[in-house]
N, C-alpha and C positions, 0 to 999 in steps of 0.2 A: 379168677373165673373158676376154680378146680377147685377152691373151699368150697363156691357158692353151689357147685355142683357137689358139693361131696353134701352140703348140708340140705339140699332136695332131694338125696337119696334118702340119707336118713329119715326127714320128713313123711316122704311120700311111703316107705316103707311103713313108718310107725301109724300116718292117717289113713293107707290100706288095709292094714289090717286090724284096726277097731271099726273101718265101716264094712267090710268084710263082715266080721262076728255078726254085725246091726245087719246081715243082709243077707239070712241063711247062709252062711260062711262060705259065700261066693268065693271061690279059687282067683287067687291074684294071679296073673300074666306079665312074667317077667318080659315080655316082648314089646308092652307098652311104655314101661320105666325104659327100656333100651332105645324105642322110638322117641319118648322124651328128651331124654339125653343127647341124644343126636340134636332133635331139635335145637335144642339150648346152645350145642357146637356151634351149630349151624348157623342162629341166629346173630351170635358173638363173633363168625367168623364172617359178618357181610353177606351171609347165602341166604337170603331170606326166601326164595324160591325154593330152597332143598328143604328150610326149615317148616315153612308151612304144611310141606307134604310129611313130614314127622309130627307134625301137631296133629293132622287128620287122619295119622293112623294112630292116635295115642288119646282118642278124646273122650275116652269112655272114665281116663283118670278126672276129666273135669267133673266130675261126681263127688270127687274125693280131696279136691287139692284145689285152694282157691290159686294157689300162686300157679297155677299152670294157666286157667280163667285170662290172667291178668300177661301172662307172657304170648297165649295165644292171641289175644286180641291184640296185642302190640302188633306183632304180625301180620294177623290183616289190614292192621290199618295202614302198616309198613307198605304194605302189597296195594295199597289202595281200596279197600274191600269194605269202606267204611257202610252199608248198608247189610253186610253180613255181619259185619262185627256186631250193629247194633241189633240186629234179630238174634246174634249168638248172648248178648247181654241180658237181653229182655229175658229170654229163657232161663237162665242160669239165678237173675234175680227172682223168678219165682219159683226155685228150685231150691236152690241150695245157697243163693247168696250172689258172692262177687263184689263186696261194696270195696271199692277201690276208686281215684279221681275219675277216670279215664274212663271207668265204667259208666260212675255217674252222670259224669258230661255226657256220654253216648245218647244216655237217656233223657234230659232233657234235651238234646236238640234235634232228635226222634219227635219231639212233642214240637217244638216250634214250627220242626217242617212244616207239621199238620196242623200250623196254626192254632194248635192247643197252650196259649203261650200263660193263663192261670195254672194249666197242670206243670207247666215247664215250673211254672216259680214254686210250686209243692215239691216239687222234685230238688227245685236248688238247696232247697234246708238240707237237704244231703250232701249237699257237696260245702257246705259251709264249713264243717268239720275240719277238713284236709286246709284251710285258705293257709292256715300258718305256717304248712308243710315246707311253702320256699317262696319267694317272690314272683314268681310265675303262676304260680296256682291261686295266690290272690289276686294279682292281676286279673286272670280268669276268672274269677267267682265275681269278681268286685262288678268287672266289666257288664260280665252277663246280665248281672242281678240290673243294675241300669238301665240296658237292653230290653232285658223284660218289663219291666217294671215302664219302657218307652213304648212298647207296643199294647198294654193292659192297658194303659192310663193315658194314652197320648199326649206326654210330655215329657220334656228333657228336665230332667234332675241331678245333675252329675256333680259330684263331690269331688271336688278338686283333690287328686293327690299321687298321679301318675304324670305332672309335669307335660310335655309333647302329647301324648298318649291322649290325654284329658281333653286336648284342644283339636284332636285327630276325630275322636269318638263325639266332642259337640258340633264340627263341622257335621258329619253324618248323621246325626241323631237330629240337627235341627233339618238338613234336608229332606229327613224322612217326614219332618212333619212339614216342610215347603212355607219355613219361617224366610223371612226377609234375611234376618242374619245369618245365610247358608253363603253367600255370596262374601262378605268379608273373613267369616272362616277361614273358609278356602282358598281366598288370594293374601290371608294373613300367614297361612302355612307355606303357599308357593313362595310368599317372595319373603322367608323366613332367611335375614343373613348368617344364621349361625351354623346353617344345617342344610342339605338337600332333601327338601319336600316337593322335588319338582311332578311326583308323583300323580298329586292330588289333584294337578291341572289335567288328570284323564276324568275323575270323577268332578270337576267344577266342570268341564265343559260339556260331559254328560248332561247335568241339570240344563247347561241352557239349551241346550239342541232339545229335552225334553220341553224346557217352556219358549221353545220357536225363537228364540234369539240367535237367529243365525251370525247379523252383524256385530256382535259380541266376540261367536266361534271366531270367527273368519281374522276379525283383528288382532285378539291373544295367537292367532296361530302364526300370524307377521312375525310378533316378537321369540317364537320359537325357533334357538340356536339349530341350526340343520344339522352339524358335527358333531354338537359337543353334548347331545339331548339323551338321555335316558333311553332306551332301547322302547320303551313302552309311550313315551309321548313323538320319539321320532316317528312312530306308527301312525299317531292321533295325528302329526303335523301331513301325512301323505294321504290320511284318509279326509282330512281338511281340505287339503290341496287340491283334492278330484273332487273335491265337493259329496263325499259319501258321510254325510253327516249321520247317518242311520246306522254306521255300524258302531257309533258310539254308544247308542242305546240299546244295542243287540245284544250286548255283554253286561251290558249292568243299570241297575235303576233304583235310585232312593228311596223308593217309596218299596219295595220288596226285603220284607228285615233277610231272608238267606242271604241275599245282597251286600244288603250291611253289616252280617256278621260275617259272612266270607270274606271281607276286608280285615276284620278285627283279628281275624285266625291266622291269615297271611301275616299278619304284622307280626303273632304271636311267634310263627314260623319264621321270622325275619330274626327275633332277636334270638331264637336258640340255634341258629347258624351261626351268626356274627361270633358267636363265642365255638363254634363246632360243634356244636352237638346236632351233627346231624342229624341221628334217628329222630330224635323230636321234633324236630324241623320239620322233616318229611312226613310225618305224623300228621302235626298241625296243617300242613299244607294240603294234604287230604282230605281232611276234613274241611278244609278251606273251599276244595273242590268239589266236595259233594256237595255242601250246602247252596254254588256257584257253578253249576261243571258250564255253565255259560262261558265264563272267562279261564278261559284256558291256558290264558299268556303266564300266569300263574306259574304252569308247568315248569318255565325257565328256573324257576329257583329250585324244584327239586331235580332238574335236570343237573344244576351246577354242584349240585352236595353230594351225586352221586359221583360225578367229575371229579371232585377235591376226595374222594372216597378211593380215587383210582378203579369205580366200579363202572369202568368204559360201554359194558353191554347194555348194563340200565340206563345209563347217559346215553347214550344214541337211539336207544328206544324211545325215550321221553323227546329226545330233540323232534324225534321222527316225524309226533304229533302236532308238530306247523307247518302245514302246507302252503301253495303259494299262492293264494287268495291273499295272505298279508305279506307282503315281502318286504318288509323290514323285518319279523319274526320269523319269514322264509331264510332271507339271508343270513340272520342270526343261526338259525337252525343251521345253517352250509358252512358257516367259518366253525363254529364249535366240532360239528364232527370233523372238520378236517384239521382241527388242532390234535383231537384223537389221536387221526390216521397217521400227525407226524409224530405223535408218542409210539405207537405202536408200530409204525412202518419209517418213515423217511419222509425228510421235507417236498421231496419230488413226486412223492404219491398222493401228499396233501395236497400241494398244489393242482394235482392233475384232476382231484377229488373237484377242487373248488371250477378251474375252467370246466371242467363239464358240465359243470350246474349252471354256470355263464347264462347258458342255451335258455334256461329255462326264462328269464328275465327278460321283457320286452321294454320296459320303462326303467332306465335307470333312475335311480334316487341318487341325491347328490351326495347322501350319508353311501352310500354303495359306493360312489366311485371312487370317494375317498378312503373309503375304507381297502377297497383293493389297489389304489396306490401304496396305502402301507401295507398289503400283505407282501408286494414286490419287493418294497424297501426292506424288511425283515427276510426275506430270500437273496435279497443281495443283489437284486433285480431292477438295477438303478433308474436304466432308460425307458421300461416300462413303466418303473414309476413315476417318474415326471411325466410321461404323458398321463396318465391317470391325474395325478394333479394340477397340471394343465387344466383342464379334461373341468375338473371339478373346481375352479379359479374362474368358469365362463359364466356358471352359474351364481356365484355370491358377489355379494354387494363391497365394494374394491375397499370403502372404510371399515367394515366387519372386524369383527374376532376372530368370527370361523376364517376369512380371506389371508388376517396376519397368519393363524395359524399354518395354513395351507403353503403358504410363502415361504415360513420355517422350515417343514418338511419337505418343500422341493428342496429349499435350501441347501439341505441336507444332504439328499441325494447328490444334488451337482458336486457338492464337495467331496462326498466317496469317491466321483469319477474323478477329483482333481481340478474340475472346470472352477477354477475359483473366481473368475470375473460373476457365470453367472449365480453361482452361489454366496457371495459377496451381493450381491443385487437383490438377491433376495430375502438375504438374512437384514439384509439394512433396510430394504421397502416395510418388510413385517416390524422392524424395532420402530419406525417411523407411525405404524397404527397403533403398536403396542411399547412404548419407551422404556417401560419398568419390566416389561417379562423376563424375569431370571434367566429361564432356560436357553431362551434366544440369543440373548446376552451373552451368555454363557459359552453359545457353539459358535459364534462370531468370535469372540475372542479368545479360546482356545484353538481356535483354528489360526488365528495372527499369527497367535505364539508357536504355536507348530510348525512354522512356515517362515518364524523369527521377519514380520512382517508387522508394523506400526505396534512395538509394543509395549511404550507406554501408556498410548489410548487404549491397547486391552486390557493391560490392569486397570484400569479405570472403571471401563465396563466391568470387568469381573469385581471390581469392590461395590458397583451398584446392584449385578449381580447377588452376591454377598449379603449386603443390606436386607436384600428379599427374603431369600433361603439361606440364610444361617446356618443348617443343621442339615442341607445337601452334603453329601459326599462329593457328589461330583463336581459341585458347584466353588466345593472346600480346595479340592486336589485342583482345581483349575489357578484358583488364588494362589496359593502356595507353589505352583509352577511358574508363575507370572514372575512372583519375584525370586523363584530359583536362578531365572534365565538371565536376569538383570544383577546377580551376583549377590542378591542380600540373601545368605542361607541363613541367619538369624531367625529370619521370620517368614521366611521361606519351610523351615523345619517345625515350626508353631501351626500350620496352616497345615502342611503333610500327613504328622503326625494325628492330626484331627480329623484328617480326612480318612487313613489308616485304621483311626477309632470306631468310626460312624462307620465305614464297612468295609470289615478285615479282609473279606472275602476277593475284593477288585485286586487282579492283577496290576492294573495300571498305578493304583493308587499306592501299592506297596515297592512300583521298580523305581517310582517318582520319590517315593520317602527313602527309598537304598542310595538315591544318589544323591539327597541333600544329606544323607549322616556320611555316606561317605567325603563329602568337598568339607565337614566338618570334622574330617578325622574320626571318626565311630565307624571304621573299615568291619570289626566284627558284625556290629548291628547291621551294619549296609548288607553284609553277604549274606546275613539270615534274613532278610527283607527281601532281597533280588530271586534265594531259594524260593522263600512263599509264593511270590510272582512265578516264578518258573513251573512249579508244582500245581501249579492251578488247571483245575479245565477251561477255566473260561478265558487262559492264556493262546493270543493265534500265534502263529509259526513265526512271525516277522518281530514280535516280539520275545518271543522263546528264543533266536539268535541272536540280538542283542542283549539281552538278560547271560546267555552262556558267554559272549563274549567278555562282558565285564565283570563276569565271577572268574574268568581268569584272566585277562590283564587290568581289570578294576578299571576306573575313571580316566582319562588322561587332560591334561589339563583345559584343552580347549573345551572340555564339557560341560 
C-alpha cells in the first residue's frame, strides 16, 4: 500500500506540473495531494465514507490524474452512487479521458438504461480491449455483448463457453423473448443435481404468474422445503401461500433487459465474494441495484460482505433496509443484527435484541419457528427450544425431511437436558424417515457410547455413518471413540488420529486421541494432545477438569 502511495506522489507531482506549465502555470495546492492521500488511506482502510469526502475535496487533481478518475469512481460506486459515478464519467470522457473497464462499462449501461442499446454496442468496441485483462472482465464483455446484441436483434445467440453461466443467461434471454424453451431452462437449472440453482424457481415462477398460470405457481410451491429453502424462495413460498402472487412480478420481469441484466451483475457480484473480494462484489451488486432498485432482496449479499469485513455499522445499515412487509427478509434482517449485537455486546443482549422484535410478527412462518428453536438451542436454552420445535412439528408433513430434521434437533435438545428416553424417541423416529443421514446417526450413537449404552449397535451406526461423510471430523472422532471404548486402540488410534487431522482445532477430538496413545503407551504424545485440548477456547470447564486430572495422574486402567 505505501509503494503504491509513494508512486502516486510521484506521479501526480510529475503530471501536475507539466499540466500546470500547459495551464498559465497554475499554482499546485499541496492540500489536494494531502486530501488525496488520505483518501487512498481511507479507502484501503474500509472507511469508504471518510474516503469519499477526501475525493471531493481533491477533485480538481481529476484534470490531471486519470488514476484518481478511476479510484474515485471505485468509490462511489463503493457508496452506491452508481448514477453519479456515471455522470462523473461521462464528463471526464469528454474532458480529458478516463478510459479504464469500469469506466466504460458505466457508459454503456447509461445507454441501455435509456434504451439506446445500438449506441451501447458502439460503446462496447471500447471495452473489448480490456476482455483479456482477467476472466471476469471477459465474462463481462462476452455477456454483455450477447445481451445487446439480444435486445437490437431480437434473438438469442449465445456462444457456449461459460459452462452454468451460458445456460443461466439462455434461460433469461429466451424468457425475454417469451420462447417456449424458457420453461425447461429453468426447471433444468432448479432441479440441477450437481449444484444449488434453487434460485432461479423466483424468476421461473415470475414468468408464470406473468402468463396467469397460477396452477403451475401454487403446485411448485407444494414441493417447496419450508426449512431448508434459500432465504429468497422461503419468501416466494409465504408470498404463494397468502396467495400474493403480484409481489412476484413487483420485483422483476423478463421482458425489461435492466431486469435481466441486474441478474447478470448479481451473479458477477456472486462469484467475486465467493472468492473475498469484497469490494468488487459490492461494486457489482450496485450496479446490480441500480439497473433493478426494484429488487432489493439483493441487498443481503452486500449486507453479508460488509459482515465478513467486520464492517458491523454498514451491515446493520443495509440489513435496516427490509422491513416487515416481507418477513422472511424481515426476520432475516432480526437474526443477523442480533448475531452483531452478540459480537459486539453479549449473547443476552442479542437475544433480548431478537424477543423484541417477537412483537412485531403476527403470522408465524414455520421457517421462523424453527428457526427461533435453534436460536434457544445455541443459547443453551433447551426447554424453549423444544417447545419451538414442538411448535414447528404441528405444521409439517410427519414423512418430511424438514419433519426428520426437526425430530434431530429436538433430539438434541432432550439430550443436553439428559432426558434420554425422549431424545432416543426422537433421534430414532427421524433415522426411521431418514436411515442414511450421517449426522443423526452420528448423535444417536455417540450418545450410547457416552452413556456406555448398546454399544455395539453404535459402532455399527457410526460405520454407516462413516460410509456417508468420510472426511467429517466429527463423524471420524465418533468412529474412532466407538472402538476406543470396546478396547481395540489399534484402530481406534487410525480413526483419532484422522479425526485430529481434519480438525486440530476440536478440543474433544484431541483429549479422545491423548487417550487412545496414551492406553498405547505414547504417554509423551498423550500429554501434548490432552495440553492442546486444555489450551483451547472452545474447551468448557467439565472438560478442562478432566483434561488437568489426567495430565497428572494419566489414565488409570479402568479407562
Amino acid at each position: 500500500m505505501f509503494l503504491k502511495i509513494f508512486c502516486f506522489i510521484i506521479l501526480i507531482l510529475y503530471q501536475t506540473n507539466l499540466y500546470s506549465k500547459a495551464a498559465n502555470e497554475k499554482e499546485f495546492n499541496q492540500k489536494y495531494l494531502s486530501n488525496y492521500l488520505s483518501a487512498l488511506l481511507s479507502f484501503d482502510n474500509q472507511k469508504n465514507n471518510d474516503a469519499l469526502k477526501f475525493f471531493e475535496n481533491s477533485k480538481i487533481l481529476i484534470q490531471s490524474h486519470d488514476s484518481f478518475l478511476q479510484e474515485y469512481l471505485f468509490s462511489l460506486l463503493l457508496d452506491g452512487q452508481v448514477k453519479k459515478a456515471i455522470k462523473q464519467v461521462k464528463y471526464s470522457n469528454t474532458s480529458i479521458g478516463g478510459d479504464f473497464f469500469e469506466g466504460n462499462l458505466l457508459l454503456i449501461l447509461d445507454s441501455i438504461n435509456k434504451k439506446k442499446f445500438k449506441q451501447a454496442a458502439l460503446k462496447l468496441k471500447k471495452l473489448e480491449k480490456f476482455k483479456e485483462d482477467d476472466s471476469y472482465k471477459f465474462i463481462i464483455y462476452s455477456s454483455l455483448k450477447s445481451y445487446i446484441d439480444l435486445f437490437i436483434y431480437k434473438k438469442s445467440d449465445i456462444v457456449e463457453q461459460f459452462g452454468k453461466l451460458d445456460l443461466i443467461n439462455m434461460a433469461f434471454q429466451n424468457c425475454y423473448l417469451n420462447s417456449k424453451k424458457t420453461e425447461p431452462y429453468f426447471l433444468n437449472l432448479i432441479n440441477d443435481p450437481q449444484s444449488d440453482y434453487s434460485r432461479y424457481t423466483f424468476f421461473y415462477l415470475s414468468n408464470e404468474v406473468s402468463n396467469n398460470d397460477f396452477a403451475t405457481v401454487d403446485n411448485f410451491a407444494d414441493t417447496i422445503d419450508p426449512l431448508r429453502s434459500s432465504l429468497l424462495i422461503s419468501q416466494v413460498k409465504k408470498w404463494i401461500d397468502e396467495k400474493k402472487y403480484k409481489k412476484l412480478t413487483q420485483h422483476f420481469s423478463c421482458q425489461n433487459e435492466n431486469d435481466i441484466l441486474a441478474e447478470f451483475f448479481f451473479l458477477i457480484s456472486n462469484f467475486y465474494s465467493s472468492q473475498s473480494r469484497f469490494d468488487y462484489s459490492n461494486i457489482y451488486l450496485n450496479i446490480s441495484n441500480y439497473l433493478n432498485p426494484k429488487f432489493y432482496f439483493n441487498l443481503s449479499l452486500i449486507a453479508e460482505n460488509y459482515q465478513s469485513n467486520n464492517n458491523y455499522d454498514l451491515a446493520k445499515k443495509t440489513f435496516e433496509k427490509f422491513d416487515d412487509k416481507d418477513e422472511i427478509f424481515f426476520w432475516y434482517k432480526t437474526k443477523k443484527i442480533a448475531r452483531i449485537i452478540a459480537e459486539e455486546e453479549n449473547y443476552d443482549a442479542s437475544l433480548n435484541y431478537i424477543l423484541k422484535n417477537l412483537e412485531k410478527f403476527n403470522n408465524k412462518s414455520t421457517k421462523m419457528i424453527y428457526d427461533l428453536a435453534n436460536i434457544y438451542k445455541n443459547f443453551k436454552k433447551y426447554n424453549q427450544a423444544i417447545d419451538y420445535y414442538t411448535l414447528a412439528l404441528k405444521n409439517l408433513d410427519k414423512n418430511s425431511m424438514a419433519y426428520a430434521d426437526v425430530l434431530y434437533r429436538r433430539g438434541g435438545a432432550y439430550e443436553r437436558l439428559k432426558n434420554y428416553d425422549l431424545a432416543d424417541k426422537d433421534l430414532l423416529n427421524s433415522i426411521k424417515i431418514r436411515p442414511d443421514e450421517p449426522y443423526t446417526l452420528n448423535y444417536l450413537a455417540y450418545s450410547w457410547l457416552e452413556r456406555g449404552y448398546k454399544i455395539e449397535e453404535a459402532i455399527e451406526m457410526l460405520n454407516q455413518a462413516y460410509k456417508g461423510k468420510e472426511e467429517d471430523p466429527y463423524i471420524t472422532d465418533s468412529v474412532g471413540w466407538g472402538y476406543y471404548l470396546t478396547g481395540n486402540y489399534i484402530e481406534a488410534e487410525k480413526y483419532l488420529r484422522k479425526a485430529v487431522e481434519l480438525l486440530p482445532s476440536d478440543p474433544v477430538a484431541s483429549d479422545h486421541y491423548g487417550d487412545v496413545l496414551w492406553q498405547l503407551n505414547r504417554k509423551i504424545q498423550a500429554n501434548y494432545f490432552w495440553k492442546s485440548a486444555l489450551n483451547s477456547d472452545e474447551a468448557d470447564e467439565e472438560l478442562k477438569i478432566k483434561i488437568k486430572e489426567k495430565l497428572y495422574n494419566g489414565l488409570n486402567n479402568n479407562s
